[in-house]
Backbone as CSV, one residue per row, in Angstrom:
resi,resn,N_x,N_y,N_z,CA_x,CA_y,CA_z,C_x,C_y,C_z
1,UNK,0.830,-1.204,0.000,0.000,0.000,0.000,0.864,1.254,0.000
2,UNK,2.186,1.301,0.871,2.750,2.464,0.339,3.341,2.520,-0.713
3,UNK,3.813,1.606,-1.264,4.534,0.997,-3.171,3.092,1.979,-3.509
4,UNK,2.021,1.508,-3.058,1.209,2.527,-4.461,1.196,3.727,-3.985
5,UNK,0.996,3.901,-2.767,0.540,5.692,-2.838,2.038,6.317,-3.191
6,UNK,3.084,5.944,-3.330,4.280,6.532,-3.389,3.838,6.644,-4.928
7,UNK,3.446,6.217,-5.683,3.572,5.650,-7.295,2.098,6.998,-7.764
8,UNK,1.207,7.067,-6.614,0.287,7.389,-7.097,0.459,9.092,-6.845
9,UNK,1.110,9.369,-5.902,1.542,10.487,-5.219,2.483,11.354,-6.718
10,UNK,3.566,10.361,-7.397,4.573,10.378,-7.986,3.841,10.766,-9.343
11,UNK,3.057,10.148,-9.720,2.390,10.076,-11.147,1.865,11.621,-11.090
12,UNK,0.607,11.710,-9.644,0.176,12.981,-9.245,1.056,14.551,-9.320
13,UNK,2.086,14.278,-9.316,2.996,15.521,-9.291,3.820,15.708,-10.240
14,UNK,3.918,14.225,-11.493,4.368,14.392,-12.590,3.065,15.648,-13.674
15,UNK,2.281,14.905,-13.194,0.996,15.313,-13.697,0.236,17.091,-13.856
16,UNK,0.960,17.456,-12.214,0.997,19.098,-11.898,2.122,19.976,-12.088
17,UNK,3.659,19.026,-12.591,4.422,19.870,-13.467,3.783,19.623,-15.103
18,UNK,3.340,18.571,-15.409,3.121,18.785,-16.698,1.988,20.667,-16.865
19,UNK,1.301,20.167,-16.499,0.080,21.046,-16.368,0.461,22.783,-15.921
20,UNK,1.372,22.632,-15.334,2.157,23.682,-15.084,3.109,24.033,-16.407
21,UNK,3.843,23.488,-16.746,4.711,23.381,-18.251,3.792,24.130,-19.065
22,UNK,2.561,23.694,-19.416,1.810,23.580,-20.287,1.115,25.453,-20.365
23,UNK,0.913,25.018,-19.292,-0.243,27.120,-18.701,1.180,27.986,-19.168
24,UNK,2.541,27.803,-18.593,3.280,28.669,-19.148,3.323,28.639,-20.163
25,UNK,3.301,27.902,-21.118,3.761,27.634,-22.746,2.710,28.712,-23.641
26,UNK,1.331,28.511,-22.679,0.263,28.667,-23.700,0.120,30.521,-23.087
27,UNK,0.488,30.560,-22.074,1.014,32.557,-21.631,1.652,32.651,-22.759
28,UNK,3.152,32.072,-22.829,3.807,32.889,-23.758,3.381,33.045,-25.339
29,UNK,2.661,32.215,-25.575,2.124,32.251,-27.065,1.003,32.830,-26.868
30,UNK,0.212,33.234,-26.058,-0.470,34.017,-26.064,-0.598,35.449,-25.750
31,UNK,0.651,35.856,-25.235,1.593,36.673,-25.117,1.811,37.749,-26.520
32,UNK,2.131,36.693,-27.240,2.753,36.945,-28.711,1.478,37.193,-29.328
33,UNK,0.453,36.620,-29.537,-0.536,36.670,-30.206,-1.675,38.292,-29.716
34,UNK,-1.620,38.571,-28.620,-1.889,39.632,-28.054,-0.892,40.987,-28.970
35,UNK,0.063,40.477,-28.586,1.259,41.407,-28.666,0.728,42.294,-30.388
36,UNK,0.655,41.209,-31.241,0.380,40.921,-32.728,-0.812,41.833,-33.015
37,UNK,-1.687,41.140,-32.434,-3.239,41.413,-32.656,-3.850,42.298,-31.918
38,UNK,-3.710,42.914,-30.329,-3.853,43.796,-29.923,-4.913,43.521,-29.070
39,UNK,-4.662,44.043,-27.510,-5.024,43.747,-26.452,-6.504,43.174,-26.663
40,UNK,-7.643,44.258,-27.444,-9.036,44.093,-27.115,-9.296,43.724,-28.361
41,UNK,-8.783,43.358,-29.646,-8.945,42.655,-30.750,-8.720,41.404,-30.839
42,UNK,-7.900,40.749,-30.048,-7.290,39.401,-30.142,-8.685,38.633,-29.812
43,UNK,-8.973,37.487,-30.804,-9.296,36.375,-30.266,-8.980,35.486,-29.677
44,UNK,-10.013,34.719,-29.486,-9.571,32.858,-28.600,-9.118,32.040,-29.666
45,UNK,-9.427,32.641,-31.088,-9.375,31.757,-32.006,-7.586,31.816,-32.517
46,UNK,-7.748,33.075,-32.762,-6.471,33.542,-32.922,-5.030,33.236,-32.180
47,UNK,-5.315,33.124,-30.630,-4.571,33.088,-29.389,-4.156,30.984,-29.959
48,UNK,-5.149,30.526,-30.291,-5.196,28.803,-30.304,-4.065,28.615,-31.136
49,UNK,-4.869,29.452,-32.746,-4.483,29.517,-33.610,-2.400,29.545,-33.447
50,UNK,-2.480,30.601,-32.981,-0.832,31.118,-32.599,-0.183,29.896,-31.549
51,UNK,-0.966,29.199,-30.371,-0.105,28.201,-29.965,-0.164,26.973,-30.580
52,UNK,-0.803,26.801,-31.545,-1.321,25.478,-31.960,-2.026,24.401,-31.620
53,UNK,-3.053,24.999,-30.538,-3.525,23.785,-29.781,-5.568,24.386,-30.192
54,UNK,-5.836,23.283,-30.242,-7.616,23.507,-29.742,-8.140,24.713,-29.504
55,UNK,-9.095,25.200,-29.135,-9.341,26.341,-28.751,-10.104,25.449,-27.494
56,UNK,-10.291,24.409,-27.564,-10.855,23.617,-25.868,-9.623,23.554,-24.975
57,UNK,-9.021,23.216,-25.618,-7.443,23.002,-24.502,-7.038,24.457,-24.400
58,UNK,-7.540,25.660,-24.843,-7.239,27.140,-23.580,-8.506,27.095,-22.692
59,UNK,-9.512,26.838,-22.769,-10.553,26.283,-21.843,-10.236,26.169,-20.968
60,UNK,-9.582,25.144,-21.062,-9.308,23.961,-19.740,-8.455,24.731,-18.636
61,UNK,-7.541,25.738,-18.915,-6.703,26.437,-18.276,-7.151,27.731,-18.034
62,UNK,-7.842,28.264,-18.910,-8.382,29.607,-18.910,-10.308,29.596,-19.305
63,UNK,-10.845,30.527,-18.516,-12.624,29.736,-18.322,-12.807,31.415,-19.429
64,UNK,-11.746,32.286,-19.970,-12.602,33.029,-20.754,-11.416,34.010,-21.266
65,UNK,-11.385,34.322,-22.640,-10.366,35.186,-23.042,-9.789,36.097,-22.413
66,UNK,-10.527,37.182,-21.356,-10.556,37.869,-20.535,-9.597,37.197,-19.267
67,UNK,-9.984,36.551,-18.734,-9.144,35.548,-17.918,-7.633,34.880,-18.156
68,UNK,-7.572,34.917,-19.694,-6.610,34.494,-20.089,-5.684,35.433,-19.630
69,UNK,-6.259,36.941,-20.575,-5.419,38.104,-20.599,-5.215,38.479,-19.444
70,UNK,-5.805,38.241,-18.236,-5.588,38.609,-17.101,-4.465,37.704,-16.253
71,UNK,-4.208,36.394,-17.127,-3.124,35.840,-16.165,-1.582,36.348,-17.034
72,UNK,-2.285,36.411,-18.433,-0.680,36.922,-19.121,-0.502,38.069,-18.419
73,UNK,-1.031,39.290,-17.835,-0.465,40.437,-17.226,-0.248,40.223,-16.027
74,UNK,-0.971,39.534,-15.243,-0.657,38.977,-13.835,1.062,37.817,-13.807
75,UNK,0.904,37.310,-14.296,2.493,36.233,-14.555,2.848,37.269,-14.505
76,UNK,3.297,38.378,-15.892,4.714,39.110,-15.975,4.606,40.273,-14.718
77,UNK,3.212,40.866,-13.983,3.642,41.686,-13.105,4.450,40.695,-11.348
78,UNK,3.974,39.734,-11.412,4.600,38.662,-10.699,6.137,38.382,-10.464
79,UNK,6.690,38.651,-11.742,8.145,37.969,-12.563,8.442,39.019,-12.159
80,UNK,8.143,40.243,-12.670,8.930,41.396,-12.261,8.906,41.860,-11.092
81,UNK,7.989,41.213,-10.378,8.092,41.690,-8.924,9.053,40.967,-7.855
82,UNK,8.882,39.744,-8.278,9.676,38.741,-8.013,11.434,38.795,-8.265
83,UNK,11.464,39.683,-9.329,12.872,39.478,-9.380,13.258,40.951,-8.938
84,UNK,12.267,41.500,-8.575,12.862,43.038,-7.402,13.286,42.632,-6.314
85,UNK,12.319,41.908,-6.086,12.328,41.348,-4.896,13.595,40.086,-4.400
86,UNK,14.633,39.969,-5.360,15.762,39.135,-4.993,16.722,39.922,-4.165
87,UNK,16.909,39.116,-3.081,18.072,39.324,-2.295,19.046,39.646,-3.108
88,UNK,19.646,40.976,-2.334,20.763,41.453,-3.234,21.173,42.592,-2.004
89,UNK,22.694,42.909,-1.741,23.169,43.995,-1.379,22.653,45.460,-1.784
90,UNK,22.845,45.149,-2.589,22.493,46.648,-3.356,21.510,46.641,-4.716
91,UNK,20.605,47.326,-5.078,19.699,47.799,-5.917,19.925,46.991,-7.524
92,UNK,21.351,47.486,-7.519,22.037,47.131,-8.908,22.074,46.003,-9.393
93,UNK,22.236,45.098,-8.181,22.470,43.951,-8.393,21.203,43.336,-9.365
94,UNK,20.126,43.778,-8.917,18.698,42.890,-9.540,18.595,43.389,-11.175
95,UNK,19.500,44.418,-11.574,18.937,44.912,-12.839,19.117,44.406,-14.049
96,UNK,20.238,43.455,-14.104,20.914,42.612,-14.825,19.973,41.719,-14.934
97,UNK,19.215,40.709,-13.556,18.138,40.155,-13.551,16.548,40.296,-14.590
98,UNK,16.220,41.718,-14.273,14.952,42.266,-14.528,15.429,42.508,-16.143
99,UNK,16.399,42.789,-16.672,16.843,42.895,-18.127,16.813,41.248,-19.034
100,UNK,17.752,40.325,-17.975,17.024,38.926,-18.530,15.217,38.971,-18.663
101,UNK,14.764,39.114,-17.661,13.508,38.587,-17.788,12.466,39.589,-19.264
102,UNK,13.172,40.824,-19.084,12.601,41.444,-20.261,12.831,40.750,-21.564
103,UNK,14.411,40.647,-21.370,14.579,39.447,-23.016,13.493,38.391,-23.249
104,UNK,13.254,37.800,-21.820,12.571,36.509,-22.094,11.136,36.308,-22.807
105,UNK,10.707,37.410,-21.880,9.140,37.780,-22.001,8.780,38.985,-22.370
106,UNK,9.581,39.141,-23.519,9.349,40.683,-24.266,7.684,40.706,-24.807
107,UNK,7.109,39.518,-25.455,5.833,40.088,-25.834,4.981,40.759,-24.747
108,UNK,5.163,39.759,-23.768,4.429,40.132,-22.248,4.559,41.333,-21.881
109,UNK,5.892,41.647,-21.560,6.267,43.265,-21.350,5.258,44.271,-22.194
110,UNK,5.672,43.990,-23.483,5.014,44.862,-24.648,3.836,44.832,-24.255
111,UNK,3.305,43.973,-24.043,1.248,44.121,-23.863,0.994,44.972,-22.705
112,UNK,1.604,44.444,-21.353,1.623,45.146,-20.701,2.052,46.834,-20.391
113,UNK,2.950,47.189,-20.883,3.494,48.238,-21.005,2.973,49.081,-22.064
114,UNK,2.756,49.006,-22.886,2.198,49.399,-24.105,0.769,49.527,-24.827
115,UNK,0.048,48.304,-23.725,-1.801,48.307,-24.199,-2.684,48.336,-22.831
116,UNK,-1.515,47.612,-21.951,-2.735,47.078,-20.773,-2.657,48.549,-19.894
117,UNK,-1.848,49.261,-20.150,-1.615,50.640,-19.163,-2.473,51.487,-19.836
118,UNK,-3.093,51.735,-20.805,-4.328,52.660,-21.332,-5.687,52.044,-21.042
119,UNK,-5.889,50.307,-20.920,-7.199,50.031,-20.576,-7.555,50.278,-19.394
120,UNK,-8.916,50.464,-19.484,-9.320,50.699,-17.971,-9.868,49.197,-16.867
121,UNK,-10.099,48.155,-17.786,-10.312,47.148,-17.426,-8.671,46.912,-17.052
122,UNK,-8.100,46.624,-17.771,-6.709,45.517,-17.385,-5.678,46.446,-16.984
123,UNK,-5.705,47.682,-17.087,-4.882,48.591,-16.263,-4.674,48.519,-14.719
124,UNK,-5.077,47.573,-14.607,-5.817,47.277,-13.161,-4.006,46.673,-12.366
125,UNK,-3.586,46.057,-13.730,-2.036,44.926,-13.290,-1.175,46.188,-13.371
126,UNK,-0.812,47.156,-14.305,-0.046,47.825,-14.212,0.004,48.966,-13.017
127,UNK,-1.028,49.449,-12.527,-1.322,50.142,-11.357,-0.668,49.187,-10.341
128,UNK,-0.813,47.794,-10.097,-0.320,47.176,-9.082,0.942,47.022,-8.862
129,UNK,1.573,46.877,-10.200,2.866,46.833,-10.508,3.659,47.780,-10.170
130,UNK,3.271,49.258,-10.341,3.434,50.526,-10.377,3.344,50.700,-8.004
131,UNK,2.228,50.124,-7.847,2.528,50.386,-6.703,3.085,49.756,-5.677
132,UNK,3.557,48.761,-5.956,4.161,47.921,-5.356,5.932,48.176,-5.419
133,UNK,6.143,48.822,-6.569,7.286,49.313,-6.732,7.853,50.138,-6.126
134,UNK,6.993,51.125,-5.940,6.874,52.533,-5.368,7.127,52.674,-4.118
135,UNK,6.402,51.901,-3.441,6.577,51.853,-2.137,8.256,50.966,-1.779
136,UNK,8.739,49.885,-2.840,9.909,49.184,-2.222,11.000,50.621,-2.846
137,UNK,10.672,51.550,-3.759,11.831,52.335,-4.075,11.919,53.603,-2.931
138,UNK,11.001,53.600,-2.598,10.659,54.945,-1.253,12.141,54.250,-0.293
139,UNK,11.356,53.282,0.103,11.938,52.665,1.399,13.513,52.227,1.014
140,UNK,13.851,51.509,-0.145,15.244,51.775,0.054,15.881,53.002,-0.659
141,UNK,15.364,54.196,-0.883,15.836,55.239,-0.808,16.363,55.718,0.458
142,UNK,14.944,55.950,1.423,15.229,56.289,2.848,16.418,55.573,3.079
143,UNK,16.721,54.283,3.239,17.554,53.570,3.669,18.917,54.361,3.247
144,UNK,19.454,54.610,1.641,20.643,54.802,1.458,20.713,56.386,1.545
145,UNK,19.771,57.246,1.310,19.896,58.429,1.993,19.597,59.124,2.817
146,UNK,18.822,58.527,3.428,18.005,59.281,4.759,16.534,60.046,4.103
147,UNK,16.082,60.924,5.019,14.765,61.481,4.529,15.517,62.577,3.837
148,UNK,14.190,62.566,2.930,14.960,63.601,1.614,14.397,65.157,1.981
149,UNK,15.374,66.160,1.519,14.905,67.595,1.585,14.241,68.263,1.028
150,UNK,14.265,69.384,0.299,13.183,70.427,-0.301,13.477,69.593,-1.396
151,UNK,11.916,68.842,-2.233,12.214,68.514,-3.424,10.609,68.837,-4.512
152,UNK,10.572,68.592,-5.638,9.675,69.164,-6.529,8.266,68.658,-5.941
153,UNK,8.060,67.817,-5.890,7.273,66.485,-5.250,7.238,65.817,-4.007
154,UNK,6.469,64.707,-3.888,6.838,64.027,-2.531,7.463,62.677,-3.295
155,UNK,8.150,61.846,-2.027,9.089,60.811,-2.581,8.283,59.719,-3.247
156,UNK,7.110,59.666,-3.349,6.195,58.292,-4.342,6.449,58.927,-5.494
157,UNK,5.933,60.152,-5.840,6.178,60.728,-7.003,7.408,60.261,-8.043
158,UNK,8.728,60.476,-7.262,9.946,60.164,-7.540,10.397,58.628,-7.977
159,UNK,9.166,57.975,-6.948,9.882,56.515,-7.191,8.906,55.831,-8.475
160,UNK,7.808,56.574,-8.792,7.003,56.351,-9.423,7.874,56.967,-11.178
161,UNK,8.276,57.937,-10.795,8.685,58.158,-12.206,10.208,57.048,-12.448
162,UNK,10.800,57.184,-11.345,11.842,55.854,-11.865,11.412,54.514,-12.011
163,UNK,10.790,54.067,-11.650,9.736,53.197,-11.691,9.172,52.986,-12.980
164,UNK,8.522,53.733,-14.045,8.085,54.217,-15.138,9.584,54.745,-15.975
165,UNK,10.387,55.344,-15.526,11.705,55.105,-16.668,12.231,53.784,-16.593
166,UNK,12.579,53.386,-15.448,13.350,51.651,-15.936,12.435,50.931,-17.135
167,UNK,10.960,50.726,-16.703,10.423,49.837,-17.552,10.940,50.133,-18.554
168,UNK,10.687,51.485,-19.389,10.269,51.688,-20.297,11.890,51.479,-20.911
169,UNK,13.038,51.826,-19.991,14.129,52.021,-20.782,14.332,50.492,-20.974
170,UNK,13.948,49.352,-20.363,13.964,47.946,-20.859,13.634,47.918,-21.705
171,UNK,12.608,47.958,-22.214,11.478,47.698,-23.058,11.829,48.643,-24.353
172,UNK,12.235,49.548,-24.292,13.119,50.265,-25.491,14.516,49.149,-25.761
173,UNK,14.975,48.870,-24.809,16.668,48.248,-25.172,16.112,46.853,-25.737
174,UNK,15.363,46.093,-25.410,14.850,44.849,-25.955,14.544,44.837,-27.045
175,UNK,13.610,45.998,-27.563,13.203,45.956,-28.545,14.388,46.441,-29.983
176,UNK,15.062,47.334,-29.351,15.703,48.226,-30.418,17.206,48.207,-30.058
177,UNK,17.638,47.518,-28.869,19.112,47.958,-28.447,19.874,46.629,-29.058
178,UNK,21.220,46.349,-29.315,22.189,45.694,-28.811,22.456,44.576,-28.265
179,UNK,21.737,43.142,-28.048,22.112,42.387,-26.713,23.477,42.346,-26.610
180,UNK,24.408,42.723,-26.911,26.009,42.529,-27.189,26.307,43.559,-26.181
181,UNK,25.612,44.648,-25.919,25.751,45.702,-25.035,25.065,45.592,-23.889
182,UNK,24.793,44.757,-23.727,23.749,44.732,-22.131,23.899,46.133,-21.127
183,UNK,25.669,44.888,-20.975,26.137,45.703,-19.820,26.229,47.133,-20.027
184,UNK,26.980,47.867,-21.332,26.769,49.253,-21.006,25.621,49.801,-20.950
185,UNK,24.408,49.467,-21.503,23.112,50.082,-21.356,22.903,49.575,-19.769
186,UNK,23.154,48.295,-19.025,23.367,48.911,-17.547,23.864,49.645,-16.722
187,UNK,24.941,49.851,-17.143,25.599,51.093,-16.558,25.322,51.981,-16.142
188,UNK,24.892,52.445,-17.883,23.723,53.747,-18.210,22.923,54.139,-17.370
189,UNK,21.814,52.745,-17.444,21.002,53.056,-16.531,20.677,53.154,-14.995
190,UNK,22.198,52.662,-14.467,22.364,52.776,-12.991,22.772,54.755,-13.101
191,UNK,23.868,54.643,-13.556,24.261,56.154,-14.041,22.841,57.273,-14.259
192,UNK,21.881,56.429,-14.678,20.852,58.040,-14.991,20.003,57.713,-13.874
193,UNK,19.817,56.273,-12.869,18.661,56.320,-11.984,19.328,57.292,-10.765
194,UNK,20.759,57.493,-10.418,21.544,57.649,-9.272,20.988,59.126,-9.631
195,UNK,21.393,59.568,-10.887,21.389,61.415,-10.615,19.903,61.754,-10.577
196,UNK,19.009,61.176,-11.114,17.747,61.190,-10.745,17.154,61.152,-9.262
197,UNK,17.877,60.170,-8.699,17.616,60.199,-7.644,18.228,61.329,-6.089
198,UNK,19.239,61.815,-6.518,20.175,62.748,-5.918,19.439,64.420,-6.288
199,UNK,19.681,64.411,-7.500,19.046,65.098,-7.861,17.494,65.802,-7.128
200,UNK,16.637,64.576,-7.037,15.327,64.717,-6.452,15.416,64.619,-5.050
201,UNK,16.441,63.944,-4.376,16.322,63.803,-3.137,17.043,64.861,-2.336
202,UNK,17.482,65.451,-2.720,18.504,66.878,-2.987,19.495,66.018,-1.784
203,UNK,20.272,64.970,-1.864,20.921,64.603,-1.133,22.308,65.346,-1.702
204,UNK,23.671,65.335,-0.828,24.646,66.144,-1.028,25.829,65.038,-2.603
205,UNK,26.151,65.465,-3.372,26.630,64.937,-4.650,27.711,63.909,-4.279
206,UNK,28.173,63.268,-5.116,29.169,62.177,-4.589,30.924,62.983,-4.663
């Protein structure tokens, strides 16, 4: 009796990586097919069409186009939150990270960044994204400079617009940059978040 439940247990969890394998596969091609066809134009037919499967087998994973689109923006605001969120000494460290994941899941990015931030329905992920950020860039600001002085704004403001330049400067370099250059377009962009941030925080210059 334990020979089977070990066997049955085993089969069971082969069964929930498959199924797992599978929901990612059919994000990223649906990802692409969004990307293509455009947030509130895309079909179910289309989305099938582009992974090659049934239009019953997105069913089974997703109960409505809408739903679909809501886990492709939910995954990538996840990923990117997730990889802010890696242990790291310092800030810099994760950006190298968050630049892989843009390579990976560039259509995703694109939908998101580019369609789902004007809807008012699915704008819903990028607002979350946006604030969840905001609040971790406040706080390790405070951390490396203390409370900030006379500045244009208050500090969400600030972390909100760097917040809104990183994406976007990903999402420009993916699309149009270099991969041969990673690293100096990181540089760069450590280089323009620092004076941005000094700048706004009117902390004293290096």
């Amino acid at each position: 009796m334990v020979i089977t439940d070990g066997m049955t247990s085993s089969y069971a969890d082969m069964l929930d990586e498959h199924r797992a394998s599978r929901r990612a596969l059919l994000l990223v091609k649906a990802a692409e097919a969004i990307d293509t066809h455009g947030l509130r134009s895309v079909t179910i037919d289309a989305i099938a069409d582009h992974a090659g499967v049934a239009k019953v087998v997105l069913y089974r994973y997703f109960r409505s186009k809408d739903a679909l689109i809501d886990a492709v923006l939910a995954d990538m605001v996840d990923a990117l939150l997730g990889v802010d969120d890696m242990p790291a000494q310092w800030w810099t460290e994760r950006l190298p990270h968050t630049l892989a994941l843009a390579h990976e899941k560039r259509a995703a990015l694109r939908v998101l960044l580019r369609q789902a931030s004007y809807d008012p329905r699915f704008g819903q992920h990028v607002k979350r994204l946006h604030a969840v950020l905001a609040e971790r860039t406040v706080g390790r600001i405070r951390e490396a400079l203390g409370e900030p002085g006379a500045m244009p704004g208050d500090p969400s403001m600030l972390a909100q617009m760097i917040s809104n330049f990183l994406l976007d400067a990903y999402l420009l370099w993916v699309d149009r940059g270099d991969p041969a250059k990673d690293a100096e377009f990181l540089a760069w962009l450590v280089a323009s978040v620092r004076f941005m941030t000094r700048r706004w925080w009117n902390a004293p210059a290096d």
